[in-house]
C-alpha distance (Angstrom), angle and dihedral (degrees) to the residues before:
residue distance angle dihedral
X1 . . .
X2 3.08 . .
X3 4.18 124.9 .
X4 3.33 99.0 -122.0
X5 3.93 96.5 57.8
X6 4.01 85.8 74.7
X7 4.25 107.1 13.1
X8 3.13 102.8 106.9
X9 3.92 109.8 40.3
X10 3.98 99.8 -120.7
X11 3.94 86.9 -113.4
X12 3.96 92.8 54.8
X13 4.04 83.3 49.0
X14 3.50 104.7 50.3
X15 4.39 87.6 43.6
X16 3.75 94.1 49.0
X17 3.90 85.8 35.3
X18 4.20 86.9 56.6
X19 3.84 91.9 37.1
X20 3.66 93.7 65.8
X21 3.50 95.6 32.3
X22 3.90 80.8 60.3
X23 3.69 90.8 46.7
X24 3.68 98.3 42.4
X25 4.00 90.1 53.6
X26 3.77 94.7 45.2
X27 3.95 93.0 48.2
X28 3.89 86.4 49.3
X29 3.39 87.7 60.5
X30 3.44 100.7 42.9
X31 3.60 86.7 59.8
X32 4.00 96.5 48.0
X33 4.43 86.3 60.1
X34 4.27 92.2 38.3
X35 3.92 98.6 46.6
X36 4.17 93.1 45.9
X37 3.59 81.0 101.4
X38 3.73 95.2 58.2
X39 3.98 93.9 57.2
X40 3.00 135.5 159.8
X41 3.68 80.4 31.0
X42 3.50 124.1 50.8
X43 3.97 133.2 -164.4
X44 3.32 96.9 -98.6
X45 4.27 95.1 53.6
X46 3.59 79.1 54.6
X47 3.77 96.6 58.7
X48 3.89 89.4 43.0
X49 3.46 97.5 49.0
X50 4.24 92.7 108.8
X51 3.57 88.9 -170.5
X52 3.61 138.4 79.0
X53 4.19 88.8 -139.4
X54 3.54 92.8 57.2
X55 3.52 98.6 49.4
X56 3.56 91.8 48.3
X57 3.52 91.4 53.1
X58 3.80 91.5 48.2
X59 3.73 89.8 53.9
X60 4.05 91.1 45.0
X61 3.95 86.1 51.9
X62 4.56 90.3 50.7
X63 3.63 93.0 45.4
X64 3.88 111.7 -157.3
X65 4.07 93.6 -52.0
X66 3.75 84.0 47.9
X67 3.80 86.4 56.0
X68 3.73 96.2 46.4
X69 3.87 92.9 53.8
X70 3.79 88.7 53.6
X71 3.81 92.5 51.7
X72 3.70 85.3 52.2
X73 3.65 93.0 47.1
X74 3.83 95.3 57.8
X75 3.98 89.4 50.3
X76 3.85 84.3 59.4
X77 3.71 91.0 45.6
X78 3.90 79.9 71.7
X79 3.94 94.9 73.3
X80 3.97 84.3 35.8
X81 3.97 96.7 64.2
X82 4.32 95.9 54.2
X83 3.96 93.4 41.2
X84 3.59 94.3 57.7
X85 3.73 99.0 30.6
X86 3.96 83.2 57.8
X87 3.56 96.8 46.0
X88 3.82 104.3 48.0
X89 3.72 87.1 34.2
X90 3.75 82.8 59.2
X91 4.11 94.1 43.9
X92 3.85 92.6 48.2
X93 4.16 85.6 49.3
X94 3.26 94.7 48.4
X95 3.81 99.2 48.7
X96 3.71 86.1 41.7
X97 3.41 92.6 62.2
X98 3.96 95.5 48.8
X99 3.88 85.4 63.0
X100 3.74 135.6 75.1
X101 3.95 133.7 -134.2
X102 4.29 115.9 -26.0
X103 3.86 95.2 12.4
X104 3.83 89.3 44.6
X105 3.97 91.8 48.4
X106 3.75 95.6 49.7
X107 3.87 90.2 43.7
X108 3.86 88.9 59.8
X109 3.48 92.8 43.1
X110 4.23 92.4 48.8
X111 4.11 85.6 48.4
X112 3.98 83.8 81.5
X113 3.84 90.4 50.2
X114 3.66 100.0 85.4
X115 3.53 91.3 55.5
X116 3.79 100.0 51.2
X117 4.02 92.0 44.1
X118 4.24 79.3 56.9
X119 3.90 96.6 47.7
X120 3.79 88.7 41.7
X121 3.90 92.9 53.3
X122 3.46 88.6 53.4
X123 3.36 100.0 43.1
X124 3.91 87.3 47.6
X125 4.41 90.0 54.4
């Protein structure tokens, strides 16, 4: 069997599971009130700009201020990364372990996911 049909006790799952989702939401908002400045741009256009043109005229749009509140922004992306690893790591688990055979074997394997998408953002910036 594998580990992850028992590790973590479904109470420790679904508390860690609503702990991040609690941290995930409040982080989301933190970031709607600290990137107003940034507007009409956001972060995230920023990050998906795939071109250098783009970017630059992002940056020309923010101004220096504009640039400061990004810089900022990616320092809160720090807390961002755990909370939501944790908390769709602890959906997928939990779903994964309301299944049987395939479904449940690829839902154990996906738990991980989350956390590799966050090391690979922050690899990638």
């Amino acid at each position: 069997m594998h580990r992850l049909a028992e590790f973590p006790t479904p109470k420790t799952l679904r508390l860690v599971t609503a702990v991040a989702f609690l941290f995930t939401a409040a982080i989301f908002f933190v970031f709607r009130v600290h990137d107003r400045p940034l507007r009409p741009y956001d972060i995230v256009a920023f990050e998906l700009a795939w071109t250098p043109q783009k970017a630059e005229t992002i940056m020309g749009v923010w101004g220096e201020a504009g640039s400061q509140t990004a810089r900022e922004s990616l320092l809160i992306d720090f807390g961002y990364l755990p909370a939501y690893s944790f908390f769709f790591a602890g959906l997928t688990l939990m779903a994964a372990r309301a299944v049987t055979a395939r479904l449940q074997a690829l839902g154990f394997a996906l738990t991980c996911a989350p956390f590799v998408s966050a090391a690979w953002c922050r690899s990638a910036a």
